[in-house]
DSSP file (Angstrom, degrees, kcal/mol; ACC not computed):
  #  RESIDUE AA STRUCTURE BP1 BP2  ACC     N-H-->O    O-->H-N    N-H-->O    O-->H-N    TCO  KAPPA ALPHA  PHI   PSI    X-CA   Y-CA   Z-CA
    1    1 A X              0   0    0      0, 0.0     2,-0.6     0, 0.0     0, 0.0   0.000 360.0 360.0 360.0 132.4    5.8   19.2   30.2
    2    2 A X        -     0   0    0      1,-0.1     2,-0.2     2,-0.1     0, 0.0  -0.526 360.0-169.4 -66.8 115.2    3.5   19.2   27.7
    3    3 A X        +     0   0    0     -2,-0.6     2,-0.5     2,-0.0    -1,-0.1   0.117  31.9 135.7-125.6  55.8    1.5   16.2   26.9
    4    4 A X        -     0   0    0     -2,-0.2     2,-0.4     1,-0.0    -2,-0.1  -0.624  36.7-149.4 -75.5 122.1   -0.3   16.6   23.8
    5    5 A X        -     0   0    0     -2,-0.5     2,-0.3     2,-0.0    -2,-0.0  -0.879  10.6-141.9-123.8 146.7   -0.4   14.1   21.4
    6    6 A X        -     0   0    0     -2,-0.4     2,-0.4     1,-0.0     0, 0.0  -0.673  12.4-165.6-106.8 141.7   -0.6   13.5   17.6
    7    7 A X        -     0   0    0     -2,-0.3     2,-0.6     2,-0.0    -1,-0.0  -0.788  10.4-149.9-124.1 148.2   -2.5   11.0   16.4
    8    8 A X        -     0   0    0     -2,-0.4     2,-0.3    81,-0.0     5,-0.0  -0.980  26.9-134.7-112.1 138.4   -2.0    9.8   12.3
    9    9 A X    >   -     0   0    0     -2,-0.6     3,-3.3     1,-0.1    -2,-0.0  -0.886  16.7-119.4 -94.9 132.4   -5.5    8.5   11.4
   10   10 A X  T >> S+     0   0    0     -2,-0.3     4,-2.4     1,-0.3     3,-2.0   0.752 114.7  71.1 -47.3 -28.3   -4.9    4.7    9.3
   11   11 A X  H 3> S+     0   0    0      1,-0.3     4,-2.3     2,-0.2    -1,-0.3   0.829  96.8  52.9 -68.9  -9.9   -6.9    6.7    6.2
   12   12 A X  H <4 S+     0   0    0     -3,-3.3    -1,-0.3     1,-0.2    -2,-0.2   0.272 108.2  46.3-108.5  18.7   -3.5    8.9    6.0
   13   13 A X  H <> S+     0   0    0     -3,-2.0     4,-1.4     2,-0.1    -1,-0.2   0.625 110.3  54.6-123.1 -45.1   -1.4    6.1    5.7
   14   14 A X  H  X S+     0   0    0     -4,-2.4     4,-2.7     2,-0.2    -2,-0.2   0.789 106.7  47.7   2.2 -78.0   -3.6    4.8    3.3
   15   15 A X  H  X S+     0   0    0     -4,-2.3     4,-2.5    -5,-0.3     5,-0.3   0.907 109.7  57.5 -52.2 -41.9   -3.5    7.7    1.2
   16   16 A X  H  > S+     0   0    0      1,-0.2     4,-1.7     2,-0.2    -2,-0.2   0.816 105.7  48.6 -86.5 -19.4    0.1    7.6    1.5
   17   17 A X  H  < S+     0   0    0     -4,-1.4    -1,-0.2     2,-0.2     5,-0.2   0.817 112.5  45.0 -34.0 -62.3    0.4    4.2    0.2
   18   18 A X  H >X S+     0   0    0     -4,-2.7     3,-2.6     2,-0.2     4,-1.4   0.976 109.7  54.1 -45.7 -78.2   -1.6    4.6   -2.6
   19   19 A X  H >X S+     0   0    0     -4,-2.5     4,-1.9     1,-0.4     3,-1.6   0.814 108.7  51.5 -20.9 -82.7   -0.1    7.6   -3.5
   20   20 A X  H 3< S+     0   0    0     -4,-1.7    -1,-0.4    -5,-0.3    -2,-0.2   0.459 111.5  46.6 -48.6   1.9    3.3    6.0   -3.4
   21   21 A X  H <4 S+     0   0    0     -3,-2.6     3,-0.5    -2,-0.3    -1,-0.2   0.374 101.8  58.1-124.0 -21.3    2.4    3.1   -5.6
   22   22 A X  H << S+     0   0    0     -3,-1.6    -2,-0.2    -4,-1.4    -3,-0.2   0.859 106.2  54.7 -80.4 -25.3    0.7    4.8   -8.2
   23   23 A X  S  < S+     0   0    0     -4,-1.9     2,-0.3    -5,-0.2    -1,-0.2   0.098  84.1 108.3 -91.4  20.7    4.1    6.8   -8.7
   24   24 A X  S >  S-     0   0    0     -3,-0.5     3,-1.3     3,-0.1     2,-0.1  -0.723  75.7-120.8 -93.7 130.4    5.9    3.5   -9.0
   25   25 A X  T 3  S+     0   0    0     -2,-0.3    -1,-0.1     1,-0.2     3,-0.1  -0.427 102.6  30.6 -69.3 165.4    7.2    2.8  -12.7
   26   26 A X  T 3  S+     0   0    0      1,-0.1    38,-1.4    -2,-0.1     2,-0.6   0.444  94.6 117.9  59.8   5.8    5.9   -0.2  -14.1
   27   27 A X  E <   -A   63   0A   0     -3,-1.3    36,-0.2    36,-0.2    -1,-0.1  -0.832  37.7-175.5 -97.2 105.1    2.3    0.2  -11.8
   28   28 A X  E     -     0   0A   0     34,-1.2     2,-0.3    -2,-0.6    35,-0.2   0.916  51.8 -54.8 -61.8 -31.5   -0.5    0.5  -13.8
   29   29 A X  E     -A   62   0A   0     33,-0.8    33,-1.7    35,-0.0     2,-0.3  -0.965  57.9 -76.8-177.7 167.7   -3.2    1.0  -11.5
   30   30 A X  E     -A   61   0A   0     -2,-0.3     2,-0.3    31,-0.2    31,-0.2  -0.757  41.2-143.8 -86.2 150.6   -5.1   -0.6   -8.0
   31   31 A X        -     0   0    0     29,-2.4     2,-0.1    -2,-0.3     3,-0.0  -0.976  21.9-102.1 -70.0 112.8   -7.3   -3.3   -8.2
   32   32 A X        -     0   0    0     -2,-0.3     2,-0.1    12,-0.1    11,-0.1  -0.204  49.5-124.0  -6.1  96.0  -10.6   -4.4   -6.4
   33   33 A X        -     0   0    0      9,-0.4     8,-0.5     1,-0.1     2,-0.3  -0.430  42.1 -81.3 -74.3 140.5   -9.1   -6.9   -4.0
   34   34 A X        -     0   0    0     -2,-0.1    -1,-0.1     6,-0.1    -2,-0.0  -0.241  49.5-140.5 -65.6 118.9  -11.0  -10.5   -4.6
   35   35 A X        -     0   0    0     -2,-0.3     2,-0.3    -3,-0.1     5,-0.2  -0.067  18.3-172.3 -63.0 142.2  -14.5  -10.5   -2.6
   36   36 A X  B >   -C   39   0B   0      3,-2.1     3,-2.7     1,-0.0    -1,-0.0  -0.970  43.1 -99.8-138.0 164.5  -15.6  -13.5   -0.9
   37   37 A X  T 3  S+     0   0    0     -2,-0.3     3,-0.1     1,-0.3    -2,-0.0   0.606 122.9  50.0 -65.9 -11.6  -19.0  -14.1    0.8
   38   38 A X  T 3  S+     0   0    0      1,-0.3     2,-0.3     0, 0.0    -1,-0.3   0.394 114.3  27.7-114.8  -8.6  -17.3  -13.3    4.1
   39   39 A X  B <   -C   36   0B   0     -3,-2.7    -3,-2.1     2,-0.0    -1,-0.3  -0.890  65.4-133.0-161.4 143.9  -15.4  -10.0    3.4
   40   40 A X        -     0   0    0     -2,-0.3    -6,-0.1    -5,-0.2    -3,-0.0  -0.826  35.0-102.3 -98.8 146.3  -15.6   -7.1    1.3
   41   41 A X        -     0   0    0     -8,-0.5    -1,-0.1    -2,-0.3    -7,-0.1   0.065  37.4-105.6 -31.5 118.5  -12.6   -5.7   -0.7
   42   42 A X    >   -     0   0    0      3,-0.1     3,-0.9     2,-0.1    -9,-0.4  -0.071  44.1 -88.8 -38.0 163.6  -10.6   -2.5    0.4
   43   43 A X  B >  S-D   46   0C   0      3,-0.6     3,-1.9     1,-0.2   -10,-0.1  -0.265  97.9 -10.4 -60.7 163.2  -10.9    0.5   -1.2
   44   44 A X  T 3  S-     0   0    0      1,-0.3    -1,-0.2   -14,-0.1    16,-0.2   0.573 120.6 -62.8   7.9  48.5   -9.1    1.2   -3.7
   45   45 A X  T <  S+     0   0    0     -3,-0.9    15,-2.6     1,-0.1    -1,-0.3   0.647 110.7 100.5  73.7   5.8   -6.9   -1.5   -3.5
   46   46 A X  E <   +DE  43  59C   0     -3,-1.9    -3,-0.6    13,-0.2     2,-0.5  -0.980  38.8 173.9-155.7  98.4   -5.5   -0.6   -0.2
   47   47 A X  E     - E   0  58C   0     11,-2.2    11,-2.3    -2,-0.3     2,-1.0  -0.857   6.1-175.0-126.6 124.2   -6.2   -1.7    2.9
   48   48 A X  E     - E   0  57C   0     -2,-0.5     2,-0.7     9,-0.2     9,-0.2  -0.668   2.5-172.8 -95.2  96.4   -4.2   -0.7    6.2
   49   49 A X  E     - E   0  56C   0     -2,-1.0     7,-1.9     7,-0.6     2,-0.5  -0.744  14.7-145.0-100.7 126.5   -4.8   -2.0    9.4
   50   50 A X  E     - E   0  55C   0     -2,-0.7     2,-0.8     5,-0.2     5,-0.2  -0.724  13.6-174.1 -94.5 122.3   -3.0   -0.5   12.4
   51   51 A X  E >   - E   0  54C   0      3,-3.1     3,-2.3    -2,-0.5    -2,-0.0  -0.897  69.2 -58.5-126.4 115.9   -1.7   -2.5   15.6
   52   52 A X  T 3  S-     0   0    0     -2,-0.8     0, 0.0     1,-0.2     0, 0.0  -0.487 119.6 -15.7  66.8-152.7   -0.4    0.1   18.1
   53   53 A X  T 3  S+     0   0    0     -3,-0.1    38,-0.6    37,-0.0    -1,-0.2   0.517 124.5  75.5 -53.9 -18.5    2.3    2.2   16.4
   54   54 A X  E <   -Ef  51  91C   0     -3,-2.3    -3,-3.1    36,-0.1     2,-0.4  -0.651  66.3-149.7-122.4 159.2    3.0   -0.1   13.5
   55   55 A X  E     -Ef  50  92C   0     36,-1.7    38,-1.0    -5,-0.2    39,-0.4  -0.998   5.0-146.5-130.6 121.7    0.7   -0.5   10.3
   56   56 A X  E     -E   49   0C   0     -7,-1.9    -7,-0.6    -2,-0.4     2,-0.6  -0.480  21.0-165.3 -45.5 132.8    0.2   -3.6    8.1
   57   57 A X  E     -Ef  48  95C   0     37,-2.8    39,-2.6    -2,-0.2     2,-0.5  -0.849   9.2-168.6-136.3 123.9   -0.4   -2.5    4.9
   58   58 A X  E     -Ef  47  96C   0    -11,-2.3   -11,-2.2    -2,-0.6     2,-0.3  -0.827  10.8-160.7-113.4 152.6   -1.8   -4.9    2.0
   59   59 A X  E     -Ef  46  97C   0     37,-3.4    39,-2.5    -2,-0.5     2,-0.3  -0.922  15.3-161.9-126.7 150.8   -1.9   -3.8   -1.8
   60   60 A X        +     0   0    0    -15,-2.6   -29,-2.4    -2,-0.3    39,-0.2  -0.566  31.5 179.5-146.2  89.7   -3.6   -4.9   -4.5
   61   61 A X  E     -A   30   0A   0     37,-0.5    39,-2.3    -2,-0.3   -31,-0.2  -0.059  35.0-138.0-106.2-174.8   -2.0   -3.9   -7.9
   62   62 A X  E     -A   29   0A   0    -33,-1.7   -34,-1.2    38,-0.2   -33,-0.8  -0.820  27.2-163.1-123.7 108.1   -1.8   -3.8  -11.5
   63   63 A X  E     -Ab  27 102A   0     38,-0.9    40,-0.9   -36,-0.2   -36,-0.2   0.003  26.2-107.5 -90.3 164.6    1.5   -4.3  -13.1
   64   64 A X  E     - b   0 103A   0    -38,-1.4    -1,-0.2    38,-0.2    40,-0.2  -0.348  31.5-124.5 -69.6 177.6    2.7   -3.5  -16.6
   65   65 A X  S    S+     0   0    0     38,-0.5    39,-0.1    37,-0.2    -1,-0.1   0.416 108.0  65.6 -93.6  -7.0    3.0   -6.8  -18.4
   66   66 A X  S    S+     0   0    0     37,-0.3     2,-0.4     2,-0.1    -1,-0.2   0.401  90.4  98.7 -99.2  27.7    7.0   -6.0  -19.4
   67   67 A X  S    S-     0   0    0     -3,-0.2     2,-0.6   -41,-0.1     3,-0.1  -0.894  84.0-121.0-120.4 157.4    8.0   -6.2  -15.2
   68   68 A X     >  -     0   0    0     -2,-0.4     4,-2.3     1,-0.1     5,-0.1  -0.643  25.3-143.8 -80.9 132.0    9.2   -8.5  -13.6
   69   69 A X  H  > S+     0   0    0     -2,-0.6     4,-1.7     2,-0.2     5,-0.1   0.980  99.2  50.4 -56.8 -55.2    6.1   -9.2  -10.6
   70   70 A X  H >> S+     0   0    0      1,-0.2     3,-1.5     2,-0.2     4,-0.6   0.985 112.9  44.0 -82.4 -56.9    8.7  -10.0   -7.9
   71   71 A X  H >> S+     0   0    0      1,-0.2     4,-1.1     2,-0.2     3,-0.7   0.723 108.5  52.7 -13.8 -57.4   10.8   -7.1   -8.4
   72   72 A X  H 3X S+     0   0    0     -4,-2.3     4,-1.0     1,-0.3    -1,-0.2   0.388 108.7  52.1 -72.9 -13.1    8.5   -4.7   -8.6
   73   73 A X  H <X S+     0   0    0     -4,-1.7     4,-1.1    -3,-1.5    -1,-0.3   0.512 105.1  53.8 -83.0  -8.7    7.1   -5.9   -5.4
   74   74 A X  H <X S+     0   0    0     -3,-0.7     4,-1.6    -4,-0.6    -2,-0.2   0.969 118.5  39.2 -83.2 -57.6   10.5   -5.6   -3.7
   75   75 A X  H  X S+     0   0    0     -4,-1.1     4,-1.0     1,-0.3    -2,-0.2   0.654 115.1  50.0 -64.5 -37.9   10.5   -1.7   -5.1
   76   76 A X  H  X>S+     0   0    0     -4,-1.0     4,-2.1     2,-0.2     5,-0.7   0.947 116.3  44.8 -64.3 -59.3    6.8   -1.2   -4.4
   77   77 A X  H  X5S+     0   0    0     -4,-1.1     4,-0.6     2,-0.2    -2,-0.2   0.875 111.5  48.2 -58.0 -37.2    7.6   -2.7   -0.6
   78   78 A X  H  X5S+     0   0    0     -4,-1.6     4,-2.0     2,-0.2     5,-0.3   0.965 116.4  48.0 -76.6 -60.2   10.9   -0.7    0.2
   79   79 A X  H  X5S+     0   0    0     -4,-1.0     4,-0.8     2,-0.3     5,-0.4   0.866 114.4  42.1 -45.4 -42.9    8.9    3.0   -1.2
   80   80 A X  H >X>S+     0   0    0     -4,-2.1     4,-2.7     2,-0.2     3,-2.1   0.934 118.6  47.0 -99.0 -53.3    5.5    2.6    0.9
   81   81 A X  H 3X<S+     0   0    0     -5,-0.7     4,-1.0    -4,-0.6    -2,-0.3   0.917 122.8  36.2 -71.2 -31.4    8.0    1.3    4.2
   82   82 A X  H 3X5S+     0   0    0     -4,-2.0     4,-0.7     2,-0.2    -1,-0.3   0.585 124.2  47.6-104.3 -12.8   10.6    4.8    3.4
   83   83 A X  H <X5S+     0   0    0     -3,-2.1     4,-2.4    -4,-0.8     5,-0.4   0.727 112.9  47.2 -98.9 -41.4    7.2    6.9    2.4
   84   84 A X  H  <>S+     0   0    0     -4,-2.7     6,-0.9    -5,-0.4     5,-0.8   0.973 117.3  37.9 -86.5 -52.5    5.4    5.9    5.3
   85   85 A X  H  X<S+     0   0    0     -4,-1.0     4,-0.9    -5,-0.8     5,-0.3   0.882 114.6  52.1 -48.9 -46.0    7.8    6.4    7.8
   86   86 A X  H  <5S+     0   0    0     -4,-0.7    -2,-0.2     2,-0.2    -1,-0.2   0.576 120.4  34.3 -71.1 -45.7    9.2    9.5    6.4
   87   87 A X  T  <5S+     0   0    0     -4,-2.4    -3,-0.2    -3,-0.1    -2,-0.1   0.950 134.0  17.8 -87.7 -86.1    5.7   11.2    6.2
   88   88 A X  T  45S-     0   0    0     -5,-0.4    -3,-0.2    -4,-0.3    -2,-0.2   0.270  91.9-122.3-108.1   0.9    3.7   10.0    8.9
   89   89 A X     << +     0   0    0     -4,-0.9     2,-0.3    -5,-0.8    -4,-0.2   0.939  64.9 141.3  51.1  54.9    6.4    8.5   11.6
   90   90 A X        -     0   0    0     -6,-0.9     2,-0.4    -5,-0.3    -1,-0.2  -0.783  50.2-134.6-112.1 145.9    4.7    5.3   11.4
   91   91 A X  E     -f   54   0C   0    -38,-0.6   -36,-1.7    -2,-0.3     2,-0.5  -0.872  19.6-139.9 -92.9 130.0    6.7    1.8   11.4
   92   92 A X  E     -f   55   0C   0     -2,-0.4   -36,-0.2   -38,-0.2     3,-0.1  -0.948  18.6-173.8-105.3 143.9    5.6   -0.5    8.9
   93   93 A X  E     -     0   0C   0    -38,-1.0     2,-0.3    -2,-0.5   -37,-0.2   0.833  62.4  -6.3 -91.5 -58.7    5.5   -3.8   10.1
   94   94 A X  E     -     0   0C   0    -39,-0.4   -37,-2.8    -3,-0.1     2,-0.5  -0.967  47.0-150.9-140.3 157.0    4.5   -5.5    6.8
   95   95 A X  E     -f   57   0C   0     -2,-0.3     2,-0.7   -39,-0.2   -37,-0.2  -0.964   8.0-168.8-108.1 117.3    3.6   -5.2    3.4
   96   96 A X  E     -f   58   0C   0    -39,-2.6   -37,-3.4    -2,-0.5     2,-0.6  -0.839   9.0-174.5 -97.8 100.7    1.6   -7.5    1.4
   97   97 A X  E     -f   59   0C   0     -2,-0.7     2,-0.4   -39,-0.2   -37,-0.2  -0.873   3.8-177.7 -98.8 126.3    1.4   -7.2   -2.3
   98   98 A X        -     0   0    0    -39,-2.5     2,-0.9    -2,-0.6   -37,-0.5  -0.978  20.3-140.6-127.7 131.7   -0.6   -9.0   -4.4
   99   99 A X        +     0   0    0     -2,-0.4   -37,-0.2     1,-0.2   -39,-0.1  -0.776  24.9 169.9 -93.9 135.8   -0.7   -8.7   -8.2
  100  100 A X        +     0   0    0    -39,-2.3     2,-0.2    -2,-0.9    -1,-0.2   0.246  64.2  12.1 -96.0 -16.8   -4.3   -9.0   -9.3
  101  101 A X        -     0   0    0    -40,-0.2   -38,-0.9   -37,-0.1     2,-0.3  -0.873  56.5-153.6 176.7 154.4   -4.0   -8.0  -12.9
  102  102 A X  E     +b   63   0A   0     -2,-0.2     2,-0.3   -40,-0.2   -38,-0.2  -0.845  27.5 166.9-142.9 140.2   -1.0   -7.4  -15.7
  103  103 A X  E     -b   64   0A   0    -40,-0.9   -38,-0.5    -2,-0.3   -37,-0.3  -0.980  49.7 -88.6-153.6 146.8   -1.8   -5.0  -18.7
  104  104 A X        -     0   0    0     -2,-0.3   -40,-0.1   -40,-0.2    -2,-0.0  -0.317  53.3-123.8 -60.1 115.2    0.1   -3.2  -21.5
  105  105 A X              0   0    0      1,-0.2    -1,-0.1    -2,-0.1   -42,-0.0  -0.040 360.0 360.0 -59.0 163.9    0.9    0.1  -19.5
  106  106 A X              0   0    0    -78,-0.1    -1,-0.2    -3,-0.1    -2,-0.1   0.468 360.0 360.0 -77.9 360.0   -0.6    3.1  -21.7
């Protein structure tokens, strides 16, 4: 029996997060999550922390101003959990979105 194993590194879950949330209607953009003397902000607006198999995943967006915030977090949350599974055979455990920011999409 073979017993090789594949490992997803958190940055690729990450990626796939992003990725999936920039291709969300009604998302302008990531935010800079707010710094406090005691922790610095994720990258790009995205931070994933992995326990075991399952990944926590927080977001930290910028909506247009013509969506509704709690919608577009429902839609944002169901895409990253069907993206992330689908791609990397990861269980997401939770999502946290926080909007940071509204702007007139471009």
């Amino acid at each position: 029996m073979n017993t090789a194993r594949i490992s997803i590194s958190p940055d690729i879950v990450k990626d796939i997060a992003r990725l999936t949330t920039l291709a969300t209607p009604g998302v302008v953009g990531l935010a800079e999550a707010p710094t406090s003397v005691l922790h610095r902000s994720p990258p790009k607006g995205v931070d994933v922390e992995m326990i075991g198999e399952l990944a926590r995943i927080t977001l930290h967006v910028t909506a247009a101003t013509d969506q509704s915030l709690p919608a577009l977090g429902a839609i944002i949350k169901r895409k990253i959990a069907g993206a992330v599974e689908e791609i990397a055979g990861i269980k997401v455990e939770s999502i946290s979105v926080s909007f940071e920011d509204v702007r007139i999409a471009p």
